[in-house]
C-alpha positions as CSV (number, residue, x, y, z in Angstrom):
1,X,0.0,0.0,0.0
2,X,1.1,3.0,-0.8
3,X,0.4,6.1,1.4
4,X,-1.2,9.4,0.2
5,X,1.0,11.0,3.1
6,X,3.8,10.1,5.8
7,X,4.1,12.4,8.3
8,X,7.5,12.1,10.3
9,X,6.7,13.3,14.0
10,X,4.5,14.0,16.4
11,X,4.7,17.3,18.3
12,X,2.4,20.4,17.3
13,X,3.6,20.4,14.2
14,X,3.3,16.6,12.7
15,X,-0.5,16.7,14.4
16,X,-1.6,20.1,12.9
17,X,-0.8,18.3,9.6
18,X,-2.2,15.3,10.5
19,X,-5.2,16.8,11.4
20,X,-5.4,18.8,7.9
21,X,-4.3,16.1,5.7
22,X,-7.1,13.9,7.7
23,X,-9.8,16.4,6.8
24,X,-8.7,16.3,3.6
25,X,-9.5,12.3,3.0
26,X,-5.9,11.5,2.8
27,X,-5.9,9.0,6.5
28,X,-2.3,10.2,7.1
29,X,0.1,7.7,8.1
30,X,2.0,9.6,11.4
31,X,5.0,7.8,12.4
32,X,5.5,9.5,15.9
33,X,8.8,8.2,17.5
34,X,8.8,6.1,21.0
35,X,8.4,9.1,22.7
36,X,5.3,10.9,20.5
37,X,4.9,14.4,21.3
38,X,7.9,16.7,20.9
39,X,9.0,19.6,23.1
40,X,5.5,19.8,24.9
41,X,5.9,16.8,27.5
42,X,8.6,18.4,28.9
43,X,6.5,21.4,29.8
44,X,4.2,22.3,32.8
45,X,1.7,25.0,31.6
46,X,1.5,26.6,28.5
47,X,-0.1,30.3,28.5
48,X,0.3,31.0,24.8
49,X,-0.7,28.5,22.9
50,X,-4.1,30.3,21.6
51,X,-7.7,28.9,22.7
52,X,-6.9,28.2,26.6
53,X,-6.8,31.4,28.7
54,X,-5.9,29.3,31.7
55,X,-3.6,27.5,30.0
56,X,-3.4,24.2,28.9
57,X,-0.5,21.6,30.7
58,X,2.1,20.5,27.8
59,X,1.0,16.3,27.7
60,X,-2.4,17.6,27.6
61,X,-2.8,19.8,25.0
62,X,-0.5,17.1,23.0
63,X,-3.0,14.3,23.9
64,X,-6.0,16.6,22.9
65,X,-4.6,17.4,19.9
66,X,-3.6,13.8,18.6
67,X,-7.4,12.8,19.7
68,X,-8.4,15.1,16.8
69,X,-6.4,13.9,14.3
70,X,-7.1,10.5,15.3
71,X,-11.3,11.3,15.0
72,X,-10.3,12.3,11.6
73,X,-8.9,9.6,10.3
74,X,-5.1,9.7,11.0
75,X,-3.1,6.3,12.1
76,X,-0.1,6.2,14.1
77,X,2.6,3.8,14.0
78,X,5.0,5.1,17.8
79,X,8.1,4.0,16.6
80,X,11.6,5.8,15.4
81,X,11.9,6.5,11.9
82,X,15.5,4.7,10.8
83,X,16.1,5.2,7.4
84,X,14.3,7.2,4.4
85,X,14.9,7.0,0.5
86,X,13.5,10.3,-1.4
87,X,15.6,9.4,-4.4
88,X,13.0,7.8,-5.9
89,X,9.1,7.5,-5.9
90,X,7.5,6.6,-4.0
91,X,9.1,7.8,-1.1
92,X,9.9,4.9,1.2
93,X,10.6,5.3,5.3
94,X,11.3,2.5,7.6
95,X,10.2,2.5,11.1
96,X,10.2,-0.3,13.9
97,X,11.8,-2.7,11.0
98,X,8.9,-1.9,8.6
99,X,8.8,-0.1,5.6
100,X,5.6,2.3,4.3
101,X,6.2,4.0,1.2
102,X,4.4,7.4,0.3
103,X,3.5,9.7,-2.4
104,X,4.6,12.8,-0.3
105,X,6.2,13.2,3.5
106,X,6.0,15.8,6.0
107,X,8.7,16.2,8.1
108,X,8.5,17.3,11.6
109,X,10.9,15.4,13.7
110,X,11.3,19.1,15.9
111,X,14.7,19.7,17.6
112,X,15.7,18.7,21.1
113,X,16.9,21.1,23.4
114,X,20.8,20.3,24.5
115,X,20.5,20.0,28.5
116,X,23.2,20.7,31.2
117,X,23.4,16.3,32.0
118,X,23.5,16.6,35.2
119,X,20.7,14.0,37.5
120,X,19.5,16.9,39.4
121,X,18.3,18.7,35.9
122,X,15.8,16.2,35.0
123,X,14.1,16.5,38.5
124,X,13.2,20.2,37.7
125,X,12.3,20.5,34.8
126,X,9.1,22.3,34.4
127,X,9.5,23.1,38.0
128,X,12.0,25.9,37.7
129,X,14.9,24.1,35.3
130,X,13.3,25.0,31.8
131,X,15.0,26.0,28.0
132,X,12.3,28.3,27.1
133,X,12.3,31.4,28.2
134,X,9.6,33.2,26.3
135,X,7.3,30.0,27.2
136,X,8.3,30.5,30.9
137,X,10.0,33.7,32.2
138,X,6.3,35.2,32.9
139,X,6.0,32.6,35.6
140,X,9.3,34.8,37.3
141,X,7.8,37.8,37.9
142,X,9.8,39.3,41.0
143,X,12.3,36.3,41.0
144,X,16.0,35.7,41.0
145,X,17.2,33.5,38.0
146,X,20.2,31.4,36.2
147,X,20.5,31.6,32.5
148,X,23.5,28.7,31.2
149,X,25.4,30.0,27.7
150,X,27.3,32.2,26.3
151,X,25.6,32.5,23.0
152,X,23.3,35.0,21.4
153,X,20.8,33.0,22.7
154,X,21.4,32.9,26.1
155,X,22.0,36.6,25.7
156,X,18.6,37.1,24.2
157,X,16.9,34.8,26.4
158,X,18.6,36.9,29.6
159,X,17.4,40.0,28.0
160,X,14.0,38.9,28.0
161,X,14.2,37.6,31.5
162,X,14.7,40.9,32.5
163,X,11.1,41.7,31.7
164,X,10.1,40.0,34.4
165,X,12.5,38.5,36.8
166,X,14.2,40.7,39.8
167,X,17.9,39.2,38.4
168,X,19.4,37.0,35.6
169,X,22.7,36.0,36.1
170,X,24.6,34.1,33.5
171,X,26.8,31.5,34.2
172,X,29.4,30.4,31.6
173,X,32.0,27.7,31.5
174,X,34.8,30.5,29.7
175,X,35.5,34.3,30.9
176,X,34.3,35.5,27.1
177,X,31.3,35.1,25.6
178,X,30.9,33.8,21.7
179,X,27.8,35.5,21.4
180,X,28.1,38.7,18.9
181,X,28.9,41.7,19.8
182,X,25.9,43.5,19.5
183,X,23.9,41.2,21.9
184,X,27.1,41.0,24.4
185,X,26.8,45.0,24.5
186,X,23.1,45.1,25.6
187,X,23.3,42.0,28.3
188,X,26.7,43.8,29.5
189,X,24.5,47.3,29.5
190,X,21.7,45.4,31.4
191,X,21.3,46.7,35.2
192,X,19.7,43.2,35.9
193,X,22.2,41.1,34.6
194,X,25.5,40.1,35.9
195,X,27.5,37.1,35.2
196,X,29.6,34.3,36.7
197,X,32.4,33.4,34.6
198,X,34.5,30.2,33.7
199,X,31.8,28.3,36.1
200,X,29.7,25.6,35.4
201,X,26.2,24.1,37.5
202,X,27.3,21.1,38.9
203,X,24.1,21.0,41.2
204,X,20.4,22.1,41.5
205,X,18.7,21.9,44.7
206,X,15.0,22.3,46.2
207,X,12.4,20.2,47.1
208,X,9.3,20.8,45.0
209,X,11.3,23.0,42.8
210,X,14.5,24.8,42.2
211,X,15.4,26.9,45.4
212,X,19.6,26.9,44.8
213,X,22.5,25.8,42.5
214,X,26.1,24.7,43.4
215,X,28.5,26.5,40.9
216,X,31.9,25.3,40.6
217,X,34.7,27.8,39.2
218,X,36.5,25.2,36.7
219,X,39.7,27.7,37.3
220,X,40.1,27.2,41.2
221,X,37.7,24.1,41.4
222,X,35.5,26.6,44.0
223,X,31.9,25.6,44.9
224,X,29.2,28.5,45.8
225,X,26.1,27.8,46.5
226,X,23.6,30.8,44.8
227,X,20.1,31.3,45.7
228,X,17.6,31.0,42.5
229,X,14.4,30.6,41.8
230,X,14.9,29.5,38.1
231,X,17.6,28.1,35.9
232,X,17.3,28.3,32.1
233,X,19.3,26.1,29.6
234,X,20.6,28.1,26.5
235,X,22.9,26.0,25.5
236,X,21.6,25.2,22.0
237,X,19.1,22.6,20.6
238,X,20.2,19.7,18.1
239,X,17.4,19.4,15.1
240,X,16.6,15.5,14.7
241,X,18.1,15.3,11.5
242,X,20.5,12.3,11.4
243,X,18.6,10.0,9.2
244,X,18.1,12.9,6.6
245,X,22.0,13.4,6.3
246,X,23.0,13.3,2.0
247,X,18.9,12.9,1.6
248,X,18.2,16.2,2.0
249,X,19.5,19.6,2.0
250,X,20.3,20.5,5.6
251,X,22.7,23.6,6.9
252,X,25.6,23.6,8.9
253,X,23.8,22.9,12.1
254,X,21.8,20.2,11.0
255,X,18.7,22.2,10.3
256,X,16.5,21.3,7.4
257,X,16.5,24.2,4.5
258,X,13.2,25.1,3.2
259,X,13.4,25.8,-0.3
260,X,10.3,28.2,-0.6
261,X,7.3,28.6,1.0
262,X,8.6,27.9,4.6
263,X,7.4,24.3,4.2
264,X,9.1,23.5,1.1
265,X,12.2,21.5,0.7
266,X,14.7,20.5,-2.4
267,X,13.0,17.5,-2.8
268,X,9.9,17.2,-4.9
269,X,7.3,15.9,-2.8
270,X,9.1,16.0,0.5
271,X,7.7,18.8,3.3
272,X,9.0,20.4,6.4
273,X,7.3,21.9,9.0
274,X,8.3,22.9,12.8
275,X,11.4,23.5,15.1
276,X,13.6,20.8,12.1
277,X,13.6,23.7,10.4
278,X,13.0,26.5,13.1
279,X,16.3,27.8,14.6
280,X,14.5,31.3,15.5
281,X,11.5,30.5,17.0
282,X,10.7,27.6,18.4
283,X,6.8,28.0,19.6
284,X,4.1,25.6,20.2
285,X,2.2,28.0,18.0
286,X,4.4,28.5,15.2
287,X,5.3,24.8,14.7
288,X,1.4,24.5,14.7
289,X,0.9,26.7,12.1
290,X,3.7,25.6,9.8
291,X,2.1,22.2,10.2
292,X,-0.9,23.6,8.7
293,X,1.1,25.2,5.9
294,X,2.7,22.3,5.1
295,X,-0.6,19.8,4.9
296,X,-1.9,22.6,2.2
297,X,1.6,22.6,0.4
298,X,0.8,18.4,0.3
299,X,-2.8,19.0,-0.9
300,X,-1.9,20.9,-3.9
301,X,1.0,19.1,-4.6
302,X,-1.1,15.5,-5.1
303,X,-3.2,17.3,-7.0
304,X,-1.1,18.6,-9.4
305,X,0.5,15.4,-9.6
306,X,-2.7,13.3,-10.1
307,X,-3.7,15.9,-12.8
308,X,-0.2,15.4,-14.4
309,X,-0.7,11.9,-14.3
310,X,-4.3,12.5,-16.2
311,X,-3.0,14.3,-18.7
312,X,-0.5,11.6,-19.5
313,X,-2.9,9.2,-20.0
């Protein structure tokens, strides 16, 4: 059997496009991954995802939204894609030893946040360890907080801390930052910033959630205990790209290229939607709506394919 669509992934982005390409009468084929669901299950409440003014927790609004594309049709196979082939048609993907072959694929295999690996991290996170700021620093109003990097984005994710948070102090492992200087100027300028340098988190402590961190000084192998309410990772993400190495075009840091559109990608009849190809923004409700994008982009392109295949005839 050939599929009308595969779509790779199941965060906000694979199920807004499964629930479009359902509607549409396609029964999209969603190969989700052993752990369906993306970014989302490691968040608490979300305040911005639009439709829930008091918020909808993370699992939830994942296991809502995979209800509906279920209702409509959609099937889901929870395993890892292994191994694609878009050098010929149709497309064929192998997942849990399987193979399912397709006239088009969506890919939306998101990007995983890079974490600090330390056990005391995983404890906390969503109770005060988080890599979202805009998703989270409103819950720091009037707080004292950790931001981990010394990249733009940890710059940029500082400076919007400051919005709400009493203090953001950055910690990084080396006494200069690689972040450009532009963005080094305006965390330096800050009044709520200050930083810790050529230090790393070796420890986060609290009960319920984060209350302290140990810092050690790699120079002088010092530990200091600083009070915090919230520590945020900005240490990078790594898209989930590795099976699409030589397959497709993807840029220096693994992130898929669109080719127009947003949704688009070199390949004829291959789509991309969400934080695989999102190194800017990285929303719930972006990845949502590039799902959507890209389950249009798929309608029109069978269509003009089975009215190229009509006119052959």
């Amino acid at each position: 059997m050939v599929e009308k669509v595969i779509i790779l992934g199941s965060g906000p982005a694979g199920l807004s496009a499964a629930i479009y390409s359902a509607r549409e009468g396609f029964s999209p084929l969603v190969i989700g991954g052993y752990n369906p669901g993306g970014q989302l299950l490691l968040t608490t409440l979300v305040e911005n995802f639009p439709g829930f003014p008091d918020g909808v927790y993370g699992p939830d609004l994942i296991t809502q939204m995979r209800k509906q594309a279920e209702k409509f049709g959609t099937r889901f196979v929870d395993e890892n894609a292994t191994e694609v082939n878009f050098g010929r048609k149709p497309f064929t993907v192998t997942a849990g030893g399987k193979s399912y072959e397709a006239e088009s694929v969506i890919i939306a295999t998101g990007a995983n946040a890079k974490w600090l690996g330390i056990p005391s991290e995983k404890k906390f996170i969503g109770h005060g360890v988080s890599n979202c700021a805009t998703c989270d620093g409103p819950f720091y109003k009037g707080k004292d907080v950790i931001t981990v990097g010394g990249g733009d984005t940890a710059m940029e994710d500082s400076l919007f801390l400051t919005r709400f948070a009493n203090s953001v102090t950055i910690v990084h492992r080396k006494d200069v930052l690689r972040a450009s200087n532009v963005m080094q100027q305006r965390a330096k300028s800050n009044p709520k910033i200050k930083f810790i340098w050529n230090s790393v988190i070796e420890e986060i402590k609290g009960d319920t959630s984060v209350s302290s961190v140990m810092i050690r000084n790699i120079v002088t192998n010092e530990l200091t205990e600083v009070k915090t309410q919230g520590v945020f990772v900005a240490i990078g993400y790594a898209p989930n790209t590795d099976i699409f190495k030589g397959k497709i075009d993807l840029d220096e840091k693994g992130y898929i290229v669109p080719a127009k559109e947003e949704v688009y990608t070199n390949v004829d009849g291959v789509f991309v939607a969400g934080d695989v190809a999102d190194h800017v923004f990285r929303q719930a409700a972006t990845a949502s709506g590039s799902g959507v994008k890209a389950a249009l982009s798929v309608r029109e392109y069978l269509a003009n394919e089975e009215a190229s295949a009509l006119e052959k005839k």
